[in-house]
C-alpha positions as CSV (number, residue, x, y, z in Angstrom):
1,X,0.0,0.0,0.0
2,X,2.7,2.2,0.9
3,X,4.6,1.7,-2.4
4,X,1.5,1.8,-4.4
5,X,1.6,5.7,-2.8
6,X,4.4,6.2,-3.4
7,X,5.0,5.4,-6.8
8,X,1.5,6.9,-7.6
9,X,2.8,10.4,-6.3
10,X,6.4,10.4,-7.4
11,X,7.4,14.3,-7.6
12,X,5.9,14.5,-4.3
13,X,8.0,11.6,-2.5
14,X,10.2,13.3,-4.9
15,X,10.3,16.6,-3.3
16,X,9.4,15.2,0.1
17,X,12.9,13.0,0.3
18,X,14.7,16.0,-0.9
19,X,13.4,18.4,1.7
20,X,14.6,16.0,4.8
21,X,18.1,15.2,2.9
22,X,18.0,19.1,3.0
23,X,16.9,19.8,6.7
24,X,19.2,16.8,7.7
25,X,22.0,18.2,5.7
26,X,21.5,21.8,6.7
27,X,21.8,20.7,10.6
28,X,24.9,18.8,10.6
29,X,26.6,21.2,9.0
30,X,25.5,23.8,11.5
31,X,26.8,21.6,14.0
32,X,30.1,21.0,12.8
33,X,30.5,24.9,12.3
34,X,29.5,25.5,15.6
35,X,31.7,22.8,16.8
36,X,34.9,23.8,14.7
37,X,34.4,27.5,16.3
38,X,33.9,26.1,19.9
39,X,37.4,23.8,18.8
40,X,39.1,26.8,17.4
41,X,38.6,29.7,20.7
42,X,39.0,27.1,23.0
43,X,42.7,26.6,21.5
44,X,43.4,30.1,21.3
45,X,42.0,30.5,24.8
46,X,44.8,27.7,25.8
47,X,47.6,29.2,24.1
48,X,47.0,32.3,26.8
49,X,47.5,30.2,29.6
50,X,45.1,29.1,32.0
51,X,46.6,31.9,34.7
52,X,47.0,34.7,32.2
53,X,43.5,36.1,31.7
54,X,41.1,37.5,34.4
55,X,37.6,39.1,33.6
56,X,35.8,40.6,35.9
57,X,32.6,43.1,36.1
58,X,32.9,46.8,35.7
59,X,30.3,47.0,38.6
60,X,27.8,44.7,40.4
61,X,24.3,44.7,39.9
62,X,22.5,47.3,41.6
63,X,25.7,49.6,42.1
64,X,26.6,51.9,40.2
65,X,29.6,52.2,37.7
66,X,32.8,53.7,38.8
67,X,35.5,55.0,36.6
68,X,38.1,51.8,36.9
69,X,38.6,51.4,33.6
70,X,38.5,47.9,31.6
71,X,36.9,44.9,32.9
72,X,39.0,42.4,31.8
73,X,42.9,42.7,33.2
74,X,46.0,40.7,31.5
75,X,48.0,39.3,33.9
């Protein structure tokens, strides 16, 4: 029964089958983007050192801002 479909409505399995190989496609390779980025600071973060870098808020919430300058310091 299923075949009989099928091959009864072919552009539409057609364009059906195309549109998950598309979705499918299209989410991988959003993955392995975002993954390559994540790969790719994460290194440059470790070439810095894990003692080198210290971030830290301008102000806390609720106070108000004061002139110290940056909020991140090297080290």
């Amino acid at each position: 029964m299923a075949w009989r479909s099928l091959l009864g409505h072919r552009m539409r399995a057609f364009l059906s089958m195309l549109g998950i190989i598309i979705g499918i496609s299209s989410v991988v390779s959003s993955m392995a983007v975002g993954e390559g980025a994540r790969q790719s600071i994460m290194n440059e973060i470790g070439k810095l050192g894990n003692t080198t870098l210290e971030i830290r808020p301008r102000h806390r919430l609720g106070q108000q801002a004061s002139g110290y300058g940056a909020g991140a310091v090297a080290g």
